[in-house]
C-alpha positions in Angstrom: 156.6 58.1 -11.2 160.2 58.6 -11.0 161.8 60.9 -8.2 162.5 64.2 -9.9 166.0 66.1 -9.1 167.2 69.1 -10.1 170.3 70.7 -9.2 171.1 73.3 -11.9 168.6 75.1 -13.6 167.9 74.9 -17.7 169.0 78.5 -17.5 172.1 77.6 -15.6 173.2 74.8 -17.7 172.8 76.6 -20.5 175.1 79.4 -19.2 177.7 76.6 -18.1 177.4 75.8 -22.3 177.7 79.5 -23.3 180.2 80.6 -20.6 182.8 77.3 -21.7 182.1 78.2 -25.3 183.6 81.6 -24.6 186.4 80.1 -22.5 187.4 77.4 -25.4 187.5 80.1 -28.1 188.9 82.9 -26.3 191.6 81.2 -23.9 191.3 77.3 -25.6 193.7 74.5 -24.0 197.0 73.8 -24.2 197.6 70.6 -26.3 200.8 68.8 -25.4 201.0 66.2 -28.5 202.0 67.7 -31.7 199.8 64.8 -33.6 196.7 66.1 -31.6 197.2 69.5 -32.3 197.8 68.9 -35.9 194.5 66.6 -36.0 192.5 69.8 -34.4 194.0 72.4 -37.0 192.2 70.5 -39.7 189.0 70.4 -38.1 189.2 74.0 -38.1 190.6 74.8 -34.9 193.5 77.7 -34.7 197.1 76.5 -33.1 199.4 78.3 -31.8 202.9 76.6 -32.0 204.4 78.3 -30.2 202.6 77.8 -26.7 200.9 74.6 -27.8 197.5 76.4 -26.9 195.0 75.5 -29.2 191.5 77.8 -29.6 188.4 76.0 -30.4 185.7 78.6 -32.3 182.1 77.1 -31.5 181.5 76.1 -34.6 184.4 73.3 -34.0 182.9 71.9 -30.8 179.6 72.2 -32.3 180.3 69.8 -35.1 182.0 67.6 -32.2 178.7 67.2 -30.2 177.6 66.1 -33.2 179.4 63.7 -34.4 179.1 61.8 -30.7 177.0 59.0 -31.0 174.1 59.4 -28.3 173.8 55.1 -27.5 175.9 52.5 -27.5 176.9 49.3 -25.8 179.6 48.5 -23.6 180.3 44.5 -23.4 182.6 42.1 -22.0 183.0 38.3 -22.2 180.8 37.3 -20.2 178.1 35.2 -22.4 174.8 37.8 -23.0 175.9 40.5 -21.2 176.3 43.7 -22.2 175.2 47.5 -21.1 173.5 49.7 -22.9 174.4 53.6 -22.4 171.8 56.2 -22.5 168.9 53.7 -21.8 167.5 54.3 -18.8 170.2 52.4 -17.1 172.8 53.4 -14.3 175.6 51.2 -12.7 178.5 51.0 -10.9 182.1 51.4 -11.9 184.7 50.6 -9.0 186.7 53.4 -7.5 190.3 52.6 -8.0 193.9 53.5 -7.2 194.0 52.9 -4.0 197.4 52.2 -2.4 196.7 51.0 1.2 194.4 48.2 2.4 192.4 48.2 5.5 192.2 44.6 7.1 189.1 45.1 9.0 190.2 41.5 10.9 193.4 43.1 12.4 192.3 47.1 11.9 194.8 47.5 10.6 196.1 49.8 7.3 198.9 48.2 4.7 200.4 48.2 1.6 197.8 46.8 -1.2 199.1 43.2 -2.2 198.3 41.1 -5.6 196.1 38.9 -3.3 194.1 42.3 -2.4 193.8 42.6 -6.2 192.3 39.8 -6.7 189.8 39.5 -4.3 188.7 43.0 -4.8 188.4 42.0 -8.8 186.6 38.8 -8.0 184.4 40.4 -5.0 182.7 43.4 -8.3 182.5 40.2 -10.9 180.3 38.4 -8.2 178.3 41.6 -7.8 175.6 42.6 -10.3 175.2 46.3 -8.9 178.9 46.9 -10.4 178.8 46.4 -14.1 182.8 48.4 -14.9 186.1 47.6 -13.9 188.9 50.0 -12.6 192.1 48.4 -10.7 190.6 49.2 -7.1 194.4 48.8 -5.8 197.3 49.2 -7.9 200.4 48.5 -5.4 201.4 45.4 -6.4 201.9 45.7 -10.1 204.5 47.3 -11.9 203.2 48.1 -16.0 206.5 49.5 -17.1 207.9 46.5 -18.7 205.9 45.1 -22.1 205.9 41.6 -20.0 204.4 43.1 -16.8 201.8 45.6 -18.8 200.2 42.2 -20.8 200.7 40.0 -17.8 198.2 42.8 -16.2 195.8 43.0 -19.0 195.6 39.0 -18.7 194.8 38.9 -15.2 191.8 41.4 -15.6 190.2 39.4 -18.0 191.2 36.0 -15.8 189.0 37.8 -13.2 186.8 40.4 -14.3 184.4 39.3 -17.3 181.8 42.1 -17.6 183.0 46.1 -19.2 186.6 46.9 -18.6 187.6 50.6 -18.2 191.7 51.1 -17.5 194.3 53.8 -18.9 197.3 53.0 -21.6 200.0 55.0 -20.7 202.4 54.9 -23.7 201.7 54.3 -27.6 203.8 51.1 -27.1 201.5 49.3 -24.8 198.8 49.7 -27.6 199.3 46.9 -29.6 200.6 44.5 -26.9 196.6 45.2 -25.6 195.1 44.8 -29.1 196.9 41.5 -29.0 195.1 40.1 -26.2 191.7 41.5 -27.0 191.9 39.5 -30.0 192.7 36.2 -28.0 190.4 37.0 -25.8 187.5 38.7 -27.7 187.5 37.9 -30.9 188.8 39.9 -34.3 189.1 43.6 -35.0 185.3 43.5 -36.2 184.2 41.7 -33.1 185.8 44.1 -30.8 184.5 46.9 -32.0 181.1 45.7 -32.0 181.5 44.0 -28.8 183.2 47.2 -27.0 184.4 45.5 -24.0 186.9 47.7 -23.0 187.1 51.7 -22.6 189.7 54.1 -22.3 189.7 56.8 -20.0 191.5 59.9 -20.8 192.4 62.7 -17.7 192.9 66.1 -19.0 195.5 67.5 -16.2 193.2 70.9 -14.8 193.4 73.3 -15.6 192.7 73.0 -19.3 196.2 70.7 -20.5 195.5 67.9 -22.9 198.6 65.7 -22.2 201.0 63.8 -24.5 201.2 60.4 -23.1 198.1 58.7 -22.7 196.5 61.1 -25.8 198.7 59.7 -28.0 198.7 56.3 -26.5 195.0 56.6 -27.6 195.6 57.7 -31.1 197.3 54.3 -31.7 193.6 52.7 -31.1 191.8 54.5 -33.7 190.0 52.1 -36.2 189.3 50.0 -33.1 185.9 51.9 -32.2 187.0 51.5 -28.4 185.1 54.1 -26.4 186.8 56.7 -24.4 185.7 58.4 -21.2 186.7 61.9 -20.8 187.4 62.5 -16.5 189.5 65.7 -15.7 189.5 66.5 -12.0 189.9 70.1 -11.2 190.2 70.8 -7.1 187.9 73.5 -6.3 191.0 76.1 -4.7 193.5 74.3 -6.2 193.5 73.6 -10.0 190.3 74.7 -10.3 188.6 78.3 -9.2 187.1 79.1 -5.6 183.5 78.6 -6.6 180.9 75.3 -8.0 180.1 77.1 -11.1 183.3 78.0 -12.1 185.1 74.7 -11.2 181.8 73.2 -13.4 182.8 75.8 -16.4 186.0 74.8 -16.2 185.8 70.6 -16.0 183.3 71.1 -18.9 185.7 73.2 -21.0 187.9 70.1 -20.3 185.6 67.7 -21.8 184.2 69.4 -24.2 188.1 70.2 -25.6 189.0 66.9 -25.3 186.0 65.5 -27.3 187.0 67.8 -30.0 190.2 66.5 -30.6 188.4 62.7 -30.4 185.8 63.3 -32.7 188.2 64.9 -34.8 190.6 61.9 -35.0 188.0 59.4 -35.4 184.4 60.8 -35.8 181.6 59.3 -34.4 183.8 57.8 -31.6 182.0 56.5 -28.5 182.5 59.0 -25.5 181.4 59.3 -22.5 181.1 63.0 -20.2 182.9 61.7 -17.1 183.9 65.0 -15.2 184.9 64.5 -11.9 185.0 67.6 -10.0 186.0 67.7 -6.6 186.8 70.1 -3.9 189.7 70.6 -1.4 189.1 70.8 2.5 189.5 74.0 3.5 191.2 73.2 7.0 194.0 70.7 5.3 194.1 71.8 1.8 193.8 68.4 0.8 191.3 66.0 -1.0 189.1 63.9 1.4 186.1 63.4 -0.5 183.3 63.5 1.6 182.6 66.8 1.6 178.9 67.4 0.8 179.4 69.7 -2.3 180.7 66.7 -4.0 176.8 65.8 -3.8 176.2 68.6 -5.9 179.2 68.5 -8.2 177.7 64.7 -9.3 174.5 66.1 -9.8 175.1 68.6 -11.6 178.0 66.8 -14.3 174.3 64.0 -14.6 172.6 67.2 -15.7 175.4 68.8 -18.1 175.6 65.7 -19.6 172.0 65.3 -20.7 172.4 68.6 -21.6 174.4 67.5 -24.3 172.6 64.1 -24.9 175.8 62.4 -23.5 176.0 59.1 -21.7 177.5 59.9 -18.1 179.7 58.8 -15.7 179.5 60.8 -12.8 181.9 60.7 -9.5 180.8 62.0 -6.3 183.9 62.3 -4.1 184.1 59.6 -1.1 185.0 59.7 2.4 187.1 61.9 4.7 187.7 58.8 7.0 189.9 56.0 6.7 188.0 53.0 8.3 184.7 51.8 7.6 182.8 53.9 10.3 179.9 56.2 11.1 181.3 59.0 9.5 182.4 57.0 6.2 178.3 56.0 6.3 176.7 59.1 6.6 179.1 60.8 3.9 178.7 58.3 1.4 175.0 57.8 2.0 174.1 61.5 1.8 176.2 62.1 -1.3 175.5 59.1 -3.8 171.6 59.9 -2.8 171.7 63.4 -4.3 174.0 62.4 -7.5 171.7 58.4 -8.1 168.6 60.4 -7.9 170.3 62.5 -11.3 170.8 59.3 -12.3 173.9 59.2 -14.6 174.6 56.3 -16.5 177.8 55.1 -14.2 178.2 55.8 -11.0 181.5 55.9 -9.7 182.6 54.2 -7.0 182.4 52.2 -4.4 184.5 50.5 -2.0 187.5 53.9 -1.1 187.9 55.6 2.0 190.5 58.2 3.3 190.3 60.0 0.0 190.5 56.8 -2.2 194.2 55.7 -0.7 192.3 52.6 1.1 190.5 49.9 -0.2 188.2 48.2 2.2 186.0 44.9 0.9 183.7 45.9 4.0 183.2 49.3 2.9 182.6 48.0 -0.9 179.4 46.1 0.2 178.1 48.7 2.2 178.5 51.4 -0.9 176.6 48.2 -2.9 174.0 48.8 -0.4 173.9 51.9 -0.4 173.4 52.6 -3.9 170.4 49.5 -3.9 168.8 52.0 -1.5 169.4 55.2 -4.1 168.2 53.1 -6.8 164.8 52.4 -4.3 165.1 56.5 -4.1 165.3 57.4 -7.7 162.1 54.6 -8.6 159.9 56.5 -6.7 156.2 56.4 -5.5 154.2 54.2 -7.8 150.8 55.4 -9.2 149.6 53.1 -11.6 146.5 52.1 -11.6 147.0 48.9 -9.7 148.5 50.8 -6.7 146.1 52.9 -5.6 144.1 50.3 -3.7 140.6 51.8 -3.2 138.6 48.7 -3.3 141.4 47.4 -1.1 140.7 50.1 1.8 136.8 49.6 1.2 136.9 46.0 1.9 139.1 46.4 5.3 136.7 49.4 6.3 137.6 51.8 9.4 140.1 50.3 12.3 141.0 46.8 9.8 144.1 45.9 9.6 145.9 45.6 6.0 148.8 42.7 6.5 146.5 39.7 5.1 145.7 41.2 2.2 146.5 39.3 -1.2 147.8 43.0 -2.7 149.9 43.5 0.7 151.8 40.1 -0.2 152.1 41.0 -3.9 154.0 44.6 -3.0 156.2 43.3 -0.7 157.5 40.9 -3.9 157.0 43.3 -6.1 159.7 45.9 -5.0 157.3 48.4 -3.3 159.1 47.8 -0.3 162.8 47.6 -0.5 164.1 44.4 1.4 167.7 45.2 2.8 170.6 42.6 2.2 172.9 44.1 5.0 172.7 45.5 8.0 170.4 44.2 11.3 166.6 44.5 11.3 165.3 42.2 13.9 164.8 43.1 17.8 167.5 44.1 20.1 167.0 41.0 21.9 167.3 38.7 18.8 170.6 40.6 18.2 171.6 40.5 21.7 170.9 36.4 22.0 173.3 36.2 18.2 176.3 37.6 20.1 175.6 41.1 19.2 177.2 40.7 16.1 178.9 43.8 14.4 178.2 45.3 10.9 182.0 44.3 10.1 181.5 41.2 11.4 179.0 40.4 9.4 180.3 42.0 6.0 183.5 39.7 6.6 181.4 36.6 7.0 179.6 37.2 3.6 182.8 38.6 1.6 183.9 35.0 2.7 181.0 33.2 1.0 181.0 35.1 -2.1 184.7 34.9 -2.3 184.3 30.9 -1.4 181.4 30.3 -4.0 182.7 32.7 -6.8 185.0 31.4 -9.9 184.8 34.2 -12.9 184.5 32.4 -16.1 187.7 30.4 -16.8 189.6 30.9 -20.0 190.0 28.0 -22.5 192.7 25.8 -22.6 193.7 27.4 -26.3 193.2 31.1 -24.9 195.8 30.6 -22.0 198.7 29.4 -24.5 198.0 32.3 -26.7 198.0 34.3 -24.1 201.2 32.5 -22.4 203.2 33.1 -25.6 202.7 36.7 -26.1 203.1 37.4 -22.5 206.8 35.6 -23.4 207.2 37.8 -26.1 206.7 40.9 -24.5 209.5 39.4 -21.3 211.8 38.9 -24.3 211.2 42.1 -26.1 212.0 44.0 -22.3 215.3 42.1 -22.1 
């Protein structure tokens, strides 16, 4: 039996519903592209030029949730491996944007490099836990330039083989992207059956759908490309000074945004990816390891299922800036609440200090953290095989259980949970290694995954397609 988890209530969530339907009609979003809001007026929504706010009667959201498709699959180029939304399923998508790197060797903090790129990118392509890409640091690349934005895009897919999830910026970069999918993945018929990438689109809270990466999106429609919606209202910043509220209003956000998507391309893939978040009261910044984020995950899982949407749920971070005791017990005691909704996606591991630092260290720990949620969510077994009453017959009062053929078959089976971290032997054992540290050890095995890993190498004809219209773009930005 799975582990049951309930944050919200059926009568809450379905005030959340009513209570955004209300705000969408009555006080609607404004819509900075004049395309989008020309696409919503014909869906029936009313615009008001002169503001840019657009109103969205129910009726116009209705038809929106709708037209959503409730399963789909997002793949990559990896040979047979794809992920199937809405099945049961729930993986990890790394947390990027970080701008600093903590070099656990020197404890030190620095300015993310290309190198840290990389073996951040290779480190989540070795790992199965973590099935979608984000950039986890984004220092050392400039996208501004045609030639740097496809020289990006190549790199990814060098590295990274399984879903890829990024931002386009500019309607420009569009078809410089669409380019290399098509050297990379196949034709227009194979990427869109294929999906292997998705866009994600960031409403700026509160409740403005902006111009640049909105239309940058409408220049992918025909593609099928999937798009996952994440604004991120502050609770007492940009969003209002309670949970509820702050969920009303990252809901209204979604919800607005998947109107104009299903308006410009119905039955577009989409995925509910709120990602609320709260500010700490004594800074007025965002750390992310405040509990409530706990909550705020859960209760975006729940909202989504509301709706019958696949999720990708956040759940804040940690307040700390080195892989410590504090960045432990706030990442553990947050992803348990928001795994055990059990979202699709789960973002993300590897961020500290309110996701300015990347740390490889802190990566594998989240990975094991989230094994030990998944142990969580699975539950107490009680099929008919576990309960074991001829079992406790047989060893009769004061036996002992640990030779017993069905003792040896549980520990294989998953009923325990074996840790692949951490130290579990006796403090002398640990004592006579050297009295190794956690970070110690994380560096030695980030060193023999790094050492043993190659992502799946291009073929000789891919990389001089993808030479020559890397050289176009340089020329086109000269």
């Amino acid at each position: 039996m799975r582990t049951l988890l309930q944050v919200l209530s059926e009568e809450e969530q379905a005030q959340i519903h009513e209570r955004t339907l209300t705000l969408l009609a009555k006080s609607g979003m404004r819509v900075d592209t004049s395309r989008g809001r020309h696409i919503l007026g014909e869906s029936g929504a009313i615009i008001n030029e002169h503001d840019a706010i657009v109103l969205f009667p129910p009726a116009v959201v209705e038809t929106a949730l709708q037209s959503a498709p409730r399963q789909f699959s997002l793949g990559g180029r990896r040979p047979n491996w794809g992920y199937q939304v809405n099945a049961g399923n729930c993986t990890l998508l790394a947390d990027g944007e970080a701008i600093y790197m903590y070099d656990a060797k020197t404890g030190t903090r620095r300015v993310g490099t290309y190198d840290d790129w990389l073996h951040a990118t290779l480190l989540i392509d070795a790992l199965d836990e973590v099935g979608l890409y984000w950039s986890m640091i984004r220092g050392w690349s400039d996208q501004d330039s045609p030639g740097d934005f496809v020289n990006y895009w190549c790199n990814i897919f060098r590295h990274f083989t399984k879903h890829v999830q990024d931002v386009v910026e500019r309607p420009g970069q569009v078809r410089w992207l669409l380019e290399v999918l098509q050297v990379i993945i196949g034709g227009r018929e194979t990427i869109r059956r294929e999906k292997p990438v998705s866009l994600l689109l960031t409403p700026y809270s509160p409740r403005v759908i902006e111009e640049a990466f909105t239309t940058a999106y409408l220049e992918t429609l025909g593609w099928d490309i999937p798009v996952a919606v994440m604004p991120m209202p502050m609770m007492g910043t940009t969003a209002p000074g309670s949970l509820i509220s702050t969920l009303v209003l990252a809901n209204s956000e979604v919800l607005a945004t998947l109107c104009f998507i299903q308006a410009a391309a119905p039955g577009t893939p989409f995925i509910y990816a709120p990602a609320p978040s709260i500010i700490d009261p004594r800074t007025g910044r965002f750390g992310g390891g405040a509990i409530e984020h706990a909550l705020l995950g859960a209760a975006v899982t729940e909202m989504g299922r509301y709706y019958g949407l696949p999720v990708l749920a956040s759940t804040g971070g940690a307040d700390h800036h080195i892989p410590d005791i504090q960045a432990g017990y706030e990442r553990g005691s947050n992803w348990a609440l928001t795994t055990l909704s059990w979202p699709d996606i789960l973002v993300g591991p590897g961020l500290l200090g309110g996701a300015m630092t990347l740390s490889l260290e802190q990566l594998l720990i989240d990975v094991e953290i989230f094994r030990r949620c998944k142990r969580l969510y699975q539950g107490i077994g009680s099929d008919e095989h576990q309960w074991l009453e001829n079992t406790i017959t047989i060893v009769g009062p004061g036996g002992n259980f640990l030779a017993q053929p069905s003792t040896r078959k549980a520990v294989h089976s998953g009923e325990w949970y074996i840790d692949q971290i951490g130290m579990h032997t006796s403090f002398e054992a640990w004592e006579g290694a050297g009295k190794p540290s956690m970070l110690d050890s994380l560096r030695d095995q980030i060193d023999k995954i790094l050492d043993s890993h190659t992502a799946l190498p291009f073929g000789e004809d891919v990389e001089r397609e993808l030479e020559k219209i890397e050289q176009r773009a340089r020329e086109e930005s000269t």
